[in-house]
C-alpha positions as CSV (number, residue, x, y, z in Angstrom):
1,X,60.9,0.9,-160.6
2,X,56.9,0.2,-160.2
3,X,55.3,-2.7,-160.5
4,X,52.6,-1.3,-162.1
5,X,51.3,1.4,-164.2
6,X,48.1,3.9,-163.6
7,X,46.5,6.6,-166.3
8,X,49.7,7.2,-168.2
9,X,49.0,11.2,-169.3
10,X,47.5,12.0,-172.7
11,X,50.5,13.3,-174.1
12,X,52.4,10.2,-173.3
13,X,49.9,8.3,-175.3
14,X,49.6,10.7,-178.0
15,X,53.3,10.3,-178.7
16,X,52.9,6.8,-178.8
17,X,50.0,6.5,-181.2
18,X,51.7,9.2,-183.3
19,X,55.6,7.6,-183.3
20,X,53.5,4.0,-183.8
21,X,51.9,5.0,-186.5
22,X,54.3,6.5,-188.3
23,X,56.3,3.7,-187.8
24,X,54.0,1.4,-189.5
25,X,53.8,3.6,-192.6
26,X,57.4,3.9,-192.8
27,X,58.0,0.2,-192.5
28,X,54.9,-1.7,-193.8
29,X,55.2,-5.5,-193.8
30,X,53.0,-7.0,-196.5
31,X,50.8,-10.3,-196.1
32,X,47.6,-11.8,-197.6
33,X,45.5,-11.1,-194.8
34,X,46.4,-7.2,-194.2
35,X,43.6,-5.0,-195.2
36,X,41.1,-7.9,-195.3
37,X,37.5,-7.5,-194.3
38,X,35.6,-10.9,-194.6
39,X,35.9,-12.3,-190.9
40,X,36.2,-15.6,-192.1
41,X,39.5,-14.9,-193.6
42,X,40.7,-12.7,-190.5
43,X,39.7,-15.9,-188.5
44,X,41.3,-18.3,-190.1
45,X,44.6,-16.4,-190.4
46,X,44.5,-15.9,-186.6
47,X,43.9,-19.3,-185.2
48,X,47.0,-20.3,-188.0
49,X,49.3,-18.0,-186.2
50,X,48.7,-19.1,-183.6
51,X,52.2,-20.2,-182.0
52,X,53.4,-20.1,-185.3
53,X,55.9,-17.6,-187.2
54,X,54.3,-16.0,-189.7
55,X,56.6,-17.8,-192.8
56,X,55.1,-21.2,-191.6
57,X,51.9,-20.5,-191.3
58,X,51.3,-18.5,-194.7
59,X,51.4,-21.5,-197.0
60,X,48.6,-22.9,-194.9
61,X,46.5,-19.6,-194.9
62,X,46.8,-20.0,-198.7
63,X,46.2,-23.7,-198.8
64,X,43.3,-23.5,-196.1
65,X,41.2,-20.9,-198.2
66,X,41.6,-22.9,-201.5
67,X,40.3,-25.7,-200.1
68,X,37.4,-23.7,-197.9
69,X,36.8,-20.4,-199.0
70,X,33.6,-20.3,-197.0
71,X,32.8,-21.4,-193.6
72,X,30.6,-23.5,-194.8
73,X,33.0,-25.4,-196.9
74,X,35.4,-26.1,-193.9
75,X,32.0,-27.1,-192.2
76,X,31.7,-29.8,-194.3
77,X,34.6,-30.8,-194.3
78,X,36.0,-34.6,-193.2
79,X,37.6,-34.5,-189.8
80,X,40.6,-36.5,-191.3
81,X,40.9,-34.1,-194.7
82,X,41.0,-31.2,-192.7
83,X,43.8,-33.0,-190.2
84,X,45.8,-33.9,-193.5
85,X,46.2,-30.5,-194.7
86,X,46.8,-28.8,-191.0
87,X,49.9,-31.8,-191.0
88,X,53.1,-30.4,-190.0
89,X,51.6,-27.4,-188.5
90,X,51.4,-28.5,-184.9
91,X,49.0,-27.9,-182.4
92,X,45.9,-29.8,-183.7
93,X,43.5,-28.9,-181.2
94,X,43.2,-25.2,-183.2
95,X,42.2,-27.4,-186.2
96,X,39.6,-29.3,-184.2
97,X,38.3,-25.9,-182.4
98,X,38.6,-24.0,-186.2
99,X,36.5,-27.3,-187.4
100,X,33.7,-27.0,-184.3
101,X,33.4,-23.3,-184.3
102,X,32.6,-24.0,-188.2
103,X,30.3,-25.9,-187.8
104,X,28.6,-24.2,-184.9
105,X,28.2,-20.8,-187.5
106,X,26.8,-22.9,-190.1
107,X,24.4,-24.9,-188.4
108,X,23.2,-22.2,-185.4
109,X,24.2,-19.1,-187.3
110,X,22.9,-20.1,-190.6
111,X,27.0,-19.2,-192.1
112,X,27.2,-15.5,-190.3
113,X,30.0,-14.7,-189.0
114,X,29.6,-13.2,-185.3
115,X,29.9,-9.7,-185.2
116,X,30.4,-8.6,-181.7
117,X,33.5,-9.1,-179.8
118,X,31.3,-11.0,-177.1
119,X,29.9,-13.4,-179.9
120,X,33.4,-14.1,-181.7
121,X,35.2,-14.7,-178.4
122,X,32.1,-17.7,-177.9
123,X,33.5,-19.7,-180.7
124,X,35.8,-22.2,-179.7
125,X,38.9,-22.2,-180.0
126,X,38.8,-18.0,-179.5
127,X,40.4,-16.3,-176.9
128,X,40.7,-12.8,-175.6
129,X,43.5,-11.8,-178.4
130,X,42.0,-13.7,-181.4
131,X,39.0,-12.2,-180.3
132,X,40.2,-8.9,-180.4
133,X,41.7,-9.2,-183.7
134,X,39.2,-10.2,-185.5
135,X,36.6,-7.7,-184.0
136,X,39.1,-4.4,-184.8
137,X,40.1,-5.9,-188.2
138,X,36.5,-7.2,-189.7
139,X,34.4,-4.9,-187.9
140,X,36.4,-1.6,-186.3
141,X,35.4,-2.4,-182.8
142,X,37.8,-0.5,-180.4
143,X,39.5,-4.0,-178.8
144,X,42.9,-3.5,-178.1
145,X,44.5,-7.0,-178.9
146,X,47.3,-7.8,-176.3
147,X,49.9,-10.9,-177.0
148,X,53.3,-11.8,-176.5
149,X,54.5,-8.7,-179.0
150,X,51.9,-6.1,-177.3
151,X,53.1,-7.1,-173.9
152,X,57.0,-6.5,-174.4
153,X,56.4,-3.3,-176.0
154,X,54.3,-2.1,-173.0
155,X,56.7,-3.6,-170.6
156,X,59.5,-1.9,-172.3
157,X,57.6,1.6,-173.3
158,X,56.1,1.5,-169.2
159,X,58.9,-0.2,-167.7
160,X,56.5,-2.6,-165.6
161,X,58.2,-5.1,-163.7
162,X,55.3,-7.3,-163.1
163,X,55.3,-11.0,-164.6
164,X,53.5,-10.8,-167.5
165,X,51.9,-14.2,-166.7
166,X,50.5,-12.9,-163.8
167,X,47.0,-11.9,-163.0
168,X,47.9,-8.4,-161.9
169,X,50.3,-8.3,-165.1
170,X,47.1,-9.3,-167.1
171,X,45.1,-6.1,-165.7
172,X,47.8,-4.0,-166.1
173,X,48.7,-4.7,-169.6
174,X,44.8,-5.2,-170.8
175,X,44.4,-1.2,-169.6
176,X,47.2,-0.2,-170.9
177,X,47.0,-1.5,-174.6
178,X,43.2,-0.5,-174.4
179,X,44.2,3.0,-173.1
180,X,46.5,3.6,-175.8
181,X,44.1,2.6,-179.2
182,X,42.4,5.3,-180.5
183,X,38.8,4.5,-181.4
184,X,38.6,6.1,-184.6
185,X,41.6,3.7,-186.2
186,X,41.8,0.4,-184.4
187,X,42.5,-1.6,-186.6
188,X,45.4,0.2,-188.3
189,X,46.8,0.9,-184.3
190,X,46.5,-3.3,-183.3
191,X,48.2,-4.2,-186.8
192,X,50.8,-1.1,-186.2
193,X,51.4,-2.8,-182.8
194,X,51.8,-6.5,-183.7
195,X,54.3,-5.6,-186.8
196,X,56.5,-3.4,-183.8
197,X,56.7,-6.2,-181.8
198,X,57.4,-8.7,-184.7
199,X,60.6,-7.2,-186.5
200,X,61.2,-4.1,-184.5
201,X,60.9,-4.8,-180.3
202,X,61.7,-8.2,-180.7
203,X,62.7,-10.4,-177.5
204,X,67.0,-10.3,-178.7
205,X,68.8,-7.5,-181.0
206,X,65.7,-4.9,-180.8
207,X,66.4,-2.1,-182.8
208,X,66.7,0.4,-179.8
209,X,69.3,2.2,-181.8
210,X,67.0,3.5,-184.6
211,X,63.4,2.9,-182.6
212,X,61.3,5.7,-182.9
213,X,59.8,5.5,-178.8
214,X,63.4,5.5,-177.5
215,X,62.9,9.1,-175.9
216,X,60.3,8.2,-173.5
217,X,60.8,4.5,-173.7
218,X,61.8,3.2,-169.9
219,X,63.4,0.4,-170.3
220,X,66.0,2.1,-173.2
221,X,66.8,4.8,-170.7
222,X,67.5,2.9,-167.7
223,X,69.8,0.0,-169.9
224,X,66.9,-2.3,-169.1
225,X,65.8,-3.6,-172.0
226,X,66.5,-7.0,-171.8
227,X,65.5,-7.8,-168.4
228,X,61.5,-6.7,-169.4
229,X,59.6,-8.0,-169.9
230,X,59.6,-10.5,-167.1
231,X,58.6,-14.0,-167.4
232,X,57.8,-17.2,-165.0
233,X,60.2,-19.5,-164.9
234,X,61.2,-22.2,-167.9
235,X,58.5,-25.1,-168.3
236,X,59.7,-28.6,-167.5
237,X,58.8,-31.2,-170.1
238,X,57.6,-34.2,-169.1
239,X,60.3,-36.8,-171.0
240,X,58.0,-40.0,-172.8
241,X,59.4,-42.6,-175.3
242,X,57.0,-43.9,-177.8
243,X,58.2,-47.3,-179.5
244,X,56.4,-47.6,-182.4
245,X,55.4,-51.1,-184.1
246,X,55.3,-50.6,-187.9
247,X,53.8,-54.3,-189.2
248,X,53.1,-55.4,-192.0
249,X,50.6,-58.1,-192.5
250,X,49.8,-59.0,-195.7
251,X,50.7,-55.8,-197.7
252,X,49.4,-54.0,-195.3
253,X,50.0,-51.8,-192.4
254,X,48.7,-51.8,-189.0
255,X,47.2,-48.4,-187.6
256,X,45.0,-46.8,-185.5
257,X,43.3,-43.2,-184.6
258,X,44.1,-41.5,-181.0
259,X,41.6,-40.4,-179.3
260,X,41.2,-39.7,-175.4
261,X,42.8,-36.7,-173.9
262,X,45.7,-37.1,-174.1
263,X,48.7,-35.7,-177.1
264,X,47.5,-35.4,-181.2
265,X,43.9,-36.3,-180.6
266,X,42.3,-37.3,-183.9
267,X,45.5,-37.9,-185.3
268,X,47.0,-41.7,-186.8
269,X,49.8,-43.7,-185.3
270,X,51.5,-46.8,-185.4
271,X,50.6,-49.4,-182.2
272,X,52.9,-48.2,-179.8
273,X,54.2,-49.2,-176.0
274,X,56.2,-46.3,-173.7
275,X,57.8,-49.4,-172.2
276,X,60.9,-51.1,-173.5
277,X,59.5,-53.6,-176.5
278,X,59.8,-57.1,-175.5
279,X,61.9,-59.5,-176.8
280,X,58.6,-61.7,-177.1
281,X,57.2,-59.5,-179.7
282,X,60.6,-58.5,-181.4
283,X,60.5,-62.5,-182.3
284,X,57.5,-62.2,-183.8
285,X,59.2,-61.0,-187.1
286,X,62.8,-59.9,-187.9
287,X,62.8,-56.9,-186.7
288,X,64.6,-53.6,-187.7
289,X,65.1,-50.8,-185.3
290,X,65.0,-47.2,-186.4
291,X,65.3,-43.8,-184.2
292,X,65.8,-41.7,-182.3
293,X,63.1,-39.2,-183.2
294,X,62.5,-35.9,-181.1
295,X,59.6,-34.4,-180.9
296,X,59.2,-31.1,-178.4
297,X,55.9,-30.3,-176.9
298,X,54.8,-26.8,-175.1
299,X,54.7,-29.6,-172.0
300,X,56.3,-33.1,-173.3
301,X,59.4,-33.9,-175.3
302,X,58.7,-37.3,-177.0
303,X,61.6,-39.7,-178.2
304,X,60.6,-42.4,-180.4
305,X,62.0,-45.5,-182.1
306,X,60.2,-47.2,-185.0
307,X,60.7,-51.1,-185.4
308,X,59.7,-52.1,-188.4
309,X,58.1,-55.9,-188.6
310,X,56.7,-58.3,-191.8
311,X,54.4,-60.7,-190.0
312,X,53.4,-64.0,-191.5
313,X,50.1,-64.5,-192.9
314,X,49.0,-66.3,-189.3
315,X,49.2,-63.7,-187.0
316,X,51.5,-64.5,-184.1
317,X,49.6,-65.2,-181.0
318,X,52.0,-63.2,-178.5
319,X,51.4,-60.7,-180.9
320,X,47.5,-60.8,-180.4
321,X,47.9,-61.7,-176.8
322,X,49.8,-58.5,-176.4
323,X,46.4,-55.8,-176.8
324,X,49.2,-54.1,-178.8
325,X,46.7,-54.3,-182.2
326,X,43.4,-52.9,-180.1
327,X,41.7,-50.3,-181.8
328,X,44.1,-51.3,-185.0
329,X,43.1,-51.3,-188.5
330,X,45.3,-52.0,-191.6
331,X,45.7,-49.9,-194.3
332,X,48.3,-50.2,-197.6
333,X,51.3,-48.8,-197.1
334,X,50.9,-46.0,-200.1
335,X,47.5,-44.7,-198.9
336,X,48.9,-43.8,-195.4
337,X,50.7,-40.5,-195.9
338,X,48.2,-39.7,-198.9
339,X,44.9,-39.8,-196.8
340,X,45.7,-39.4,-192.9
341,X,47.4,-37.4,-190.9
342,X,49.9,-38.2,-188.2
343,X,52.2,-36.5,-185.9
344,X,55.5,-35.0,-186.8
345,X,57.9,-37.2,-184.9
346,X,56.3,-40.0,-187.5
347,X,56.5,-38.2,-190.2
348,X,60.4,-37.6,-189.7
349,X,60.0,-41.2,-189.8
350,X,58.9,-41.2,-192.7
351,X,60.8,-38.6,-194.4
352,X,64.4,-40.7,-193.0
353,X,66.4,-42.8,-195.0
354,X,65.5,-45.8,-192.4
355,X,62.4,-46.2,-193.7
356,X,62.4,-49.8,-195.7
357,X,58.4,-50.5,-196.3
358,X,58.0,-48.9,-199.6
C-alpha cells in the first residue's frame, strides 16, 4: 500500500465529484447556516463548531446572532457578557479570538468582512480550514477545506497510509482535497464533503454497505477500512486536582478572574489550592466537603472538590495569612451564575444537589 498519493487521473476525480455530489442531493442535511452568504454568519458558525458536534453548538449559533447580529455588535461587546453566553461550550480561547478578530474588523476594517482567503485566514482565531470555509461559502473562492471528515474520506477513497498528523500527511491531503474541488461549485463540493464525512464515512459503523464511492474506494476493497485513516498515538492528560474554597463572608462570596496562561483564561473561579487543603484553613469555618468533579481537557483532566465555608464577620487571620483570597473579590451569591462565567467542572457544582449556599 503507498504512503502517498500523486495526480490521481481525471476520471478518478470526475467520479468522485459526480458520486459526491449526488450524494449530497440525495441526502441533504438541513442547518441555519447552509446556503448563507453574509461572512459574518459563516464565521461565527465555524469558530462554534469548532470541536464541537453540530447539536451543541446550534443553540449557540442561534443565541450568538441574537445577541450580535453584526460584527460590530459582538465588537462591543463586554468581555464577561460574551464569556456568559459561550458558558458550557468549552474551549474559551475561540470566544476570546472570535471577540479580538471583532474587534480588529471594526476598528481597522471599518466592519468589512475580509474577502480574500489570505485576509480571513489573518484574523485570529482562523486557521487554514475555517479559512477555507468561509472563503468557498461567502465568496466562491476555489479553497478546498480539509478537517478531520475531509481527511478520512481521502484516506479511505486513496488508501494513504500516512499519519494524518504528519507533515507529509498534511501535503498529501491539502493536494488532494484541492485537486478534487471543481472551481466552478466550491462551495456546494466542501459542504458535500463535510456532510459525507459527518453521517456517512464516519470514524465506526460507516455506511460502506450502501456508499456510493465503494467501487473505487481503497480502503472498502482491501477490508481496510477501519485501520485508515491512521492516527498518532492517544494524548496523555496531565491529571490536576483543584480544591475549591467556596466562603462566604458576610452574604457574600469570595471570587476571582483567571488570567495568565494557563486553563479557562478570562473565566471566574473560586480561590483554589492543587495541594491537599489544610486542616488550618478547614478550622476556619465548619466546613462541608463536596466532589468529585471531572472535568477532561484536550491535554488535562481536572478533579475537583468544593468545600464550602461561612466565615465570621472578622476574617480569620490564617485565612488572610494564607494568599488564598489574592486577586479575590466578593460578590452575592445570586449574581454569580447570572453575570459571569465559569468553567464547567464548577458549574456541575453548581448544578449538584451538594450545593447548600442558596
Amino acid at each position: 500500500m503507498p504512503d502517498h498519493v500523486s495526480g490521481p487521473d481525471s476520471s478518478l476525480l470526475r467520479f468522485f465529484r459526480t458520486a459526491l455530489l449526488d450524494w449530497s442531493h440525495r441526502h441533504p442535511r438541513p442547518m441555519p447556516w447552509k446556503g448563507e452568504k453574509d461572512p459574518y454568519k459563516i464565521w461565527l458558525s465555524e469558530i462554534i463548531l469548532q470541536q464541537t458536534r453540530v447539536e451543541q453548538g446550534l443553540p449557540y449559533y442561534q443565541k450568538f446572532i441574537a445577541h450580535y447580529p453584526s460584527v460590530e455588535h459582538l465588537a462591543q461587546a463586554p468581555e464577561d457578557q460574551l464569556l456568559k453566553d459561550w458558558e458550557g461550550l468549552g474551549y474559551y480561547s475561540r470566544a476570546r479570538n472570535l471577540h479580538a478578530a471583532a474587534r480588529y474588523i471594526a476598528q481597522q476594517l471599518d466592519g468589512q468582512f475580509p474577502q480574500t482567503y489570505e485576509a480571513i485566514r489573518a484574523l485570529k482565531g482562523v486557521g487554514p480550514y475555517t479559512a477555507a470555509a468561509i472563503a468557498s461559502f461567502a465568496y466562491g473562492l476555489p479553497h478546498a477545506v480539509l478537517d478531520g471528515n475531509v481527511y478520512r474520506i481521502l484516506a479511505r477513497f486513496f488508501g494513504v497510509s500516512l499519519p494524518i498528523h504528519t507533515p507529509q500527511a498534511q501535503k498529501v491531503f491539502s493536494s488532494l482535497a484541492q485537486q478534487l474541488l471543481p472551481v466552478e461549485s466550491p462551495a456546494a463540493h466542501n459542504q458535500a464533503m463535510m456532510d459525507f464525512g459527518a453521517i456517512w464515512c464516519t470514524p465506526a459503523q460507516p455506511q460502506c454497505a450502501r456508499c456510493p464511492m465503494q467501487e473505487y474506494c481503497r480502503a472498502f476493497q482491501e477490508g481496510r477500512v477501519a485501520e485508515l485513516p491512521v492516527k498518532q498515538k492517544a494524548l496523555v492528560r496531565k491529571k490536576r486536582s483543584f480544591h475549591y474554597m467556596v466562603l462566604r463572608h458576610r452574604g457574600e462570596v469570595y471570587v476571582r478572574k483567571r488570567s495568565g496562561k494557563d486553563i479557562w483564561k478570562g473565566l471566574w473561579e473560586f480561590p483554589y489550592t492543587e495541594n491537599a487543603v489544610s486542616e488550618v484553613l478547614l478550622s476556619a469555618g465548619n466546613a462541608r466537603v463536596s466532589g468529585p468533579f471531572r472535568q477532561l481537557l484536550t491535554h488535562q483532566e481536572i478533579t475537583a472538590w468544593f468545600y464550602e465555608m461561612e466565615l465570621p464577620d472578622e476574617l480569620p487571620e490564617q485565612m488572610i495569612q494564607s494568599g488564598l483570597l489574592k486577586d479575590c473579590q466578593t460578590m452575592p451569591f445570586e449574581a454569580l451564575k447570572k453575570n459571569i462565567a465559569f468553567p464547567k467542572v464548577i458549574d456541575c457544582f453548581f448544578q449538584s444537589k451538594d450545593l447548600t449556599l442558596n
